[in-house]
N, C-alpha and C positions, 0 to 999 in steps of 0.2 A: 381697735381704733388705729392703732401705727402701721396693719396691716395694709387698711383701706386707705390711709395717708398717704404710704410708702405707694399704692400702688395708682392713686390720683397722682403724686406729684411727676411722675414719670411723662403725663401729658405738661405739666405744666413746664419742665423743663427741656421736653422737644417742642413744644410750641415759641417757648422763652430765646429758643434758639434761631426761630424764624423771626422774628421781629425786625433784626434789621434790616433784611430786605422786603419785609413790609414800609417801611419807614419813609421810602421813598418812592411809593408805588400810589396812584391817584387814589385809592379808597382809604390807605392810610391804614393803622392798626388797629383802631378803636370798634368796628366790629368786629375782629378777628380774636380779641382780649376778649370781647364778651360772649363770643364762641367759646372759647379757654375755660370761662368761667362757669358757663353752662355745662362743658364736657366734663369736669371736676366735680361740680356738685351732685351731676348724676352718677358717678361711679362711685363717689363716697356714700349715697342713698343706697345704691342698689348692695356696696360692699358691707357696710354698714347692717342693714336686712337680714341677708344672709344667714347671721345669727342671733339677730334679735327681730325678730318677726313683727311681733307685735310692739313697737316701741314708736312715738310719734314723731317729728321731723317739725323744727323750726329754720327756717334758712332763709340764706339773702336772695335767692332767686326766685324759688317756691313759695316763701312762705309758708304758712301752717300746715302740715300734712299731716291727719290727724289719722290716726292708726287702733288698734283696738284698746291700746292700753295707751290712756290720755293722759296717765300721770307721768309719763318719762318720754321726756323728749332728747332727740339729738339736734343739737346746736350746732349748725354750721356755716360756718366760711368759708366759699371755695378757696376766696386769692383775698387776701387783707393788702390791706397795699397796691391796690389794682394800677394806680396813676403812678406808681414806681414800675410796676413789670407793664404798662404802655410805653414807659418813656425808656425802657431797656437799663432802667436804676435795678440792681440785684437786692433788691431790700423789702421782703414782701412771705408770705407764709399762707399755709391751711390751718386750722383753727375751728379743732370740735370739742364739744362738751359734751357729756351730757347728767342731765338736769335730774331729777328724782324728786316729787310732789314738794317743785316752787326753791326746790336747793341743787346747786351745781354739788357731785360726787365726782366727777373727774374730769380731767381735759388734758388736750392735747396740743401743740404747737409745730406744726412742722416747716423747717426752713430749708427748700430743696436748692436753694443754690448751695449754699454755705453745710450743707449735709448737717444741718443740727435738729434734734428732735427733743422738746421742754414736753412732758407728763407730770401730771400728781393727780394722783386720789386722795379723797376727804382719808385723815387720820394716817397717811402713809409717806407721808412725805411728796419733796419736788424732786425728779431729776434731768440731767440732760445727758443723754446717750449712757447712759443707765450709771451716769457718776450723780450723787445726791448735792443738793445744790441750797444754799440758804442765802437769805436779804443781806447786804452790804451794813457794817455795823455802825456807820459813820453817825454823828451827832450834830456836828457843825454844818448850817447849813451852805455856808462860804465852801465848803470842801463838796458839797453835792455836787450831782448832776441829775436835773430830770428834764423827765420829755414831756411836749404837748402840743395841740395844732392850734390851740388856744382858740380852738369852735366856738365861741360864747364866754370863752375868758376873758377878762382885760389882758390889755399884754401887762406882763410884769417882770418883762428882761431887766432892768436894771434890779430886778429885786434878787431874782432864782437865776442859776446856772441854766437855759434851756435848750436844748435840741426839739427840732421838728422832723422826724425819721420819716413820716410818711404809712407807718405801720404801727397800727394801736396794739396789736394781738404781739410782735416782740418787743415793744417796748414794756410791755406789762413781763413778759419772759426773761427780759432782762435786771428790770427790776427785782424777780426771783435770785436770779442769778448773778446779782452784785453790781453788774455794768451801769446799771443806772441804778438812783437810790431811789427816786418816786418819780411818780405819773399822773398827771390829771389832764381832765379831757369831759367839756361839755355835749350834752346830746348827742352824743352817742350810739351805736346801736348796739345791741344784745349782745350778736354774734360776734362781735368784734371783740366782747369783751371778757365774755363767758368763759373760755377755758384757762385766760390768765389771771383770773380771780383767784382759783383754783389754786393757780402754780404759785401767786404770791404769797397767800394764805398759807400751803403748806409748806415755804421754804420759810414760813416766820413774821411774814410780812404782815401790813392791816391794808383792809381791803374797807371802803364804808357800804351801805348796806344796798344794793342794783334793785332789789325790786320794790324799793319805793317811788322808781320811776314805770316812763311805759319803755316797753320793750326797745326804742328807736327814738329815745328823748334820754337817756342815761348822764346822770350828772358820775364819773367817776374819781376817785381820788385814791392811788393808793401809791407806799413808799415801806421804809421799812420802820422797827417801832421808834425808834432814836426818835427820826424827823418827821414821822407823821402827824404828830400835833400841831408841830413848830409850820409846816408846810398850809397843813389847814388856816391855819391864823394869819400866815401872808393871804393868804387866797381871801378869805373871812376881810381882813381889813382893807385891802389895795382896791 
């Protein structure tokens, strides 16, 4: 996985470098990004492959790619954050899982501007750039900070500390890793959310339960255990 990450993100940050003289050119960036995003997904397929043959493929471009062995899929995101890396905002990531009959067992997060890279495996803990990493222990939720784009939420700024970063896959990483203490985010999709399930879960966090939605309707909630209840119950009552 960091292999094929490391070697996707290489397109995304000589592309990320053309941008601004796209910027000002009559077609604009917005097919040039989704070029980007195509070119990503397919070297993470093909790298991916490689050594797992038979493994099936969920993705934001492709969709279903159904393989000999239908019980494990990889989960992908070329670019999370795509309307950050069009606007030349550095705030955006790759983002693979994969999945094992209906359960995420690992994922990945890679942040090619900022050279950060979030992993966990189920029972093995989070880390980022191989320093092990846990949820923020805070209680108070006046001391928090969480992110949201608030897709289907009420707004509830006067209630929660919020940021809107633009990128669901490191705000869930962050969340691993202390910066933010929770996250919520209506309809959703999969890939977006898949491998920092993963990372919150195993750096301690609660994650509530993804597949009782569909795939691209995801209600998510997660934070760490202090203020995940207390987080629920603003959301639950506002």
């Amino acid at each position: 996985m960091i292999k094929a990450c490391e070697k996707a993100s290489k397109v995304i940050i000589r592309d990320f470098g053309e941008l601004e003289n796209l910027q000002v050119s009559k077609k604009g960036p917005k097919d040039f990004v989704t070029k980007t995003d195509k070119r990503v997904e397919k070297i993470l397929i093909e790298e991916l492959s490689k050594s797992k043959k038979n493994y099936s493929f969920i993705t934001e471009e492709s969709g279903k790619i159904l393989n000999n062995n239908k019980n494990v899929f990889w989960i992908i995101d070329p670019i999370d954050g795509t309307t950050n890396f069009l606007h030349g905002v550095p705030h955006f990531a790759i983002s693979v899982a994969l999945q094992k009959d209906n359960e995420i067992i690992s994922g990945l997060i890679l942040d090619p501007i900022k050279n950060e890279i979030f992993y966990a495996e189920k029972n093995n803990g989070s880390y980022i750039n191989n320093n092990r990493i846990r949820v923020s222990n805070k209680s108070d939720l006046e001391e928090c900070l969480f992110a949201s784009n608030n897709d289907g939420v009420k707004s509830i700024h006067p209630l929660l500390n919020l940021r809107n970063t633009g990128c669901a896959a490191l705000d869930l990483a962050y969340v691993g890793c202390g910066r933010l203490d929770g996250f919520f985010h209506n309809k959703i999709n999969l890939w977006d959310v898949a491998a920092g399930k993963i990372i919150v879960e195993e750096a301690g966090g609660e994650v509530n339960n993804i597949r009782d939605f569909k795939i691209n309707e995801i209600d998510i909630r997660a934070g760490n255990p202090n203020i995940y209840g207390k987080m629920i119950k603003k959301l639950d009552n506002f």
